[in-house]
N, C-alpha and C positions, 0 to 999 in steps of 0.2 A: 523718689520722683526722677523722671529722666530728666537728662540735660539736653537743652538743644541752643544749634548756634542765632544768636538772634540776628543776623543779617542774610546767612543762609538757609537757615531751617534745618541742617542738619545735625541729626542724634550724636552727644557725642557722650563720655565718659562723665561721671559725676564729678572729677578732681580736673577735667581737663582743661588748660591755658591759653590753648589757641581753638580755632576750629581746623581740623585736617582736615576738612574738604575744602574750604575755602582761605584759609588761612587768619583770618580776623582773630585778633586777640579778644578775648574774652574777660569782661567787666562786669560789675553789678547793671541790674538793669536801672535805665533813671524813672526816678523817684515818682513813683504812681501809675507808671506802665510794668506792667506786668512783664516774666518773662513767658518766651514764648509756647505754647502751651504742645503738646502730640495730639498731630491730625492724621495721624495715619498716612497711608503711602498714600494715598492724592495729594495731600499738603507737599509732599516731599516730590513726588515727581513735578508739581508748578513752579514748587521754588526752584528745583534746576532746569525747568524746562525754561523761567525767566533769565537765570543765569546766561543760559547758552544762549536767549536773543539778544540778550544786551551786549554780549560775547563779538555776535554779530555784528551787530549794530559799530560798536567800537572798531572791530574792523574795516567794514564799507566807509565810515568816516573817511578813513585816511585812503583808502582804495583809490576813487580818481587818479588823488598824484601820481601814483604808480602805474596805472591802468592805462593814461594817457599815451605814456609813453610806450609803451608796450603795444596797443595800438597803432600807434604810428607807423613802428619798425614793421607790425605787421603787415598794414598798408601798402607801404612801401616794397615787401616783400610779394605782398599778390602781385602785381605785376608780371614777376619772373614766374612766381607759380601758375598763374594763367596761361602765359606762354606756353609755360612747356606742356599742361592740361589740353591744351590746343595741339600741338604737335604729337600730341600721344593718339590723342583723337584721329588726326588726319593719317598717321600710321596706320593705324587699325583699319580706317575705310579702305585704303590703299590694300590691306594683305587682304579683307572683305571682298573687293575688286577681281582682283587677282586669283582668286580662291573661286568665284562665282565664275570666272573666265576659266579656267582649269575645268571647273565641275560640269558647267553648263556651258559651254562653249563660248567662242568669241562674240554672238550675236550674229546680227543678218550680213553683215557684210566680211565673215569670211567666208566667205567661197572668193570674193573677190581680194582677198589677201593670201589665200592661199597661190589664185592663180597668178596674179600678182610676183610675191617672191617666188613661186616654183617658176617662171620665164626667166628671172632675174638670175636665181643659182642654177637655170640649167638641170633642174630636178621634176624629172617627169613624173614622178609617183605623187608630189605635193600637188602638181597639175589636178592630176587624178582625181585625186583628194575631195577638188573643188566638184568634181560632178556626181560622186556618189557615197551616199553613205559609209563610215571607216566599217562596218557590219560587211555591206557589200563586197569591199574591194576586197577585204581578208580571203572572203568566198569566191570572188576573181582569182585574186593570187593562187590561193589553194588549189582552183582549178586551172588556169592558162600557164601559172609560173612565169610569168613576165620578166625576160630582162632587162632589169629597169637602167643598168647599166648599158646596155647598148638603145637603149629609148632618152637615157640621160645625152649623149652624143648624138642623137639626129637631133634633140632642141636644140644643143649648141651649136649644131653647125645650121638651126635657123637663126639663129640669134647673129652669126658670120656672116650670113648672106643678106642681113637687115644693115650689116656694118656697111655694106659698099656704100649705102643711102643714106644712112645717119651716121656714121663715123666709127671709131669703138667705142668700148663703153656702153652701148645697147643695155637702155631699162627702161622699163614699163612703169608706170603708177596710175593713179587712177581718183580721182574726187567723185562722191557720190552728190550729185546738184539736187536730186528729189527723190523721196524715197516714201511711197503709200502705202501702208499696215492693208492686206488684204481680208477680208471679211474671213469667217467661217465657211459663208455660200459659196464665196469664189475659190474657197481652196481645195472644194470638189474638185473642182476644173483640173487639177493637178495631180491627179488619179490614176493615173497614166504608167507611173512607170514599178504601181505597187506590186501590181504581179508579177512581172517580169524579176522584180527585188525578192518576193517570197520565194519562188523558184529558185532562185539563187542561192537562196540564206536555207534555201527547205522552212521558211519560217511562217507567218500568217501574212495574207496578204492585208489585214487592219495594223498589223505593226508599221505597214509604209506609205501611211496617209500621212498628210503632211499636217503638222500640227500649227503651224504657224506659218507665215509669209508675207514677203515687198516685193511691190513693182519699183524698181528702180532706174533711173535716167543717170546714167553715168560717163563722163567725161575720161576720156583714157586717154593717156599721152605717151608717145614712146619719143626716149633721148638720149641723142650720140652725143660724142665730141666734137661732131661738123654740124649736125642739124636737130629739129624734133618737130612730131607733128602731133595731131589731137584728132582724135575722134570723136563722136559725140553717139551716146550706145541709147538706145531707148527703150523703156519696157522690157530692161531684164529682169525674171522672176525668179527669183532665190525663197528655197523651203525649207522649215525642216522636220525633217524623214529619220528616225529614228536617233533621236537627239543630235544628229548634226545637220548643218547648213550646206543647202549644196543649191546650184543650179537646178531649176528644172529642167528634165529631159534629160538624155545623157548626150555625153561629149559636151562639146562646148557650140552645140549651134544655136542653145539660147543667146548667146551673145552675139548675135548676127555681124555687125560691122566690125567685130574683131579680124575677122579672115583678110581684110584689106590692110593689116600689119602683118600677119603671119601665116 
């Protein structure tokens, strides 16, 4: 007849003194209880399936004590770990930013940054810049050959003759005060200068419809060393024509009250 251990249920040898799975020493059974009898592998998989919960159990007892404290430190540690979870975060939108500004341009207001720093360093080509698509001016260049180097020295020497009245030091900047998101209808209205762009590029004149566009009321101030003054621009309308932002029209006479600085 098989042996089995009577606190764990398992099979063991007929001469055997302990049990090897659980260790219990092995004794007669007491006096009127039978010993335990072969139940087949269900008997033996509940007896150690109870083992291993009481296994359990014996341990989460004491768990708390230890757990508490482990907890705390933890606690204690989100703090810093949020932190930096935060600053990783705002990294990311920051290279996001930056990444959308490379790809898709600066938004509606450069043209007004382009023209901005092109007066500032005396760089006619960034001037440029501001009134016609970079597709366009390529197709300029390639056809007029522009010395932008001798076009760089007649802005400076307007930027010289603003010094007599403002001082040196001559720069421009510029606050945008109101700026209106133009319908779809109204940027028909701006149609104007697609053909003359396809001609140019030899490309379709639906590549230079403007896809997007503001009217904007812009505050412009120019400052010397001796003096500064401001102007007040209204209802410039910046497009953009073939993924970049530019003035409507060409040159710069959508900016009308500009010409009274320059």
């Amino acid at each position: 007849m098989a042996k089995f251990c009577d606190k764990c249920g398992a099979q063991l040898d007929d001469n055997a003194t302990f049990c090897t799975s659980c260790g219990a020493s092995l004794g007669a059974a007491p006096q009127g209880q039978p010993a335990p009898q072969a139940q087949g592998f269900g008997a033996q998989a509940s007896a150690a399936a109870n083992n291993f919960t009481q296994g359990v159990q014996n341990f989460t007892a004491d768990l708390p004590r230890d757990f508490n404290g482990f907890k705390e430190g933890v606690q204690k540690k989100d703090k810093k770990v949020i932190g930096v979870l935060i600053g990783a975060v705002v990294v990311v939108v920051l290279i996001i930013v930056l990444l959308v500004n490379l790809i898709g341009g600066g938004g509606y207001k450069e043209p007004l940054d382009k023209l901005v720093k092109g007066f500032n360093k005396s760089d006619a080509k960034m001037v440029m810049e501001a009134t016609m698509p970079s597709s366009v001016l390529k197709a300029y260049e390639d056809e007029e050959e522009p010395d932008w180097d001798e076009l760089d020295e007649e802005l400076e020497e307007s930027k010289e003759d603003l010094e007599d009245e403002y001082g040196e030091g001559v720069t421009l900047s510029y606050k945008v005060t109101k700026a209106t998101k133009l319908s779809d209808k109204k940027l028909k209205k701006y149609r104007s200068m697609a053909e003359y762009y396809s001609e140019a590029t030899d490309g379709k004149k639906s590549d230079f419809y403007p896809t997007a566009g503001y009217k904007l009321d812009v505050t412009l101030t120019i400052e010397g060393d001796d003096d500064d003054d401001e102007q007040e621009l209204e209802d410039i309308i910046v497009v953009k024509i073939d993924g970049d932002w530019v003035f409507s029209g060409s040159g710069l006479g959508s900016l009308g009250g500009l010409s009274s600085f320059l």
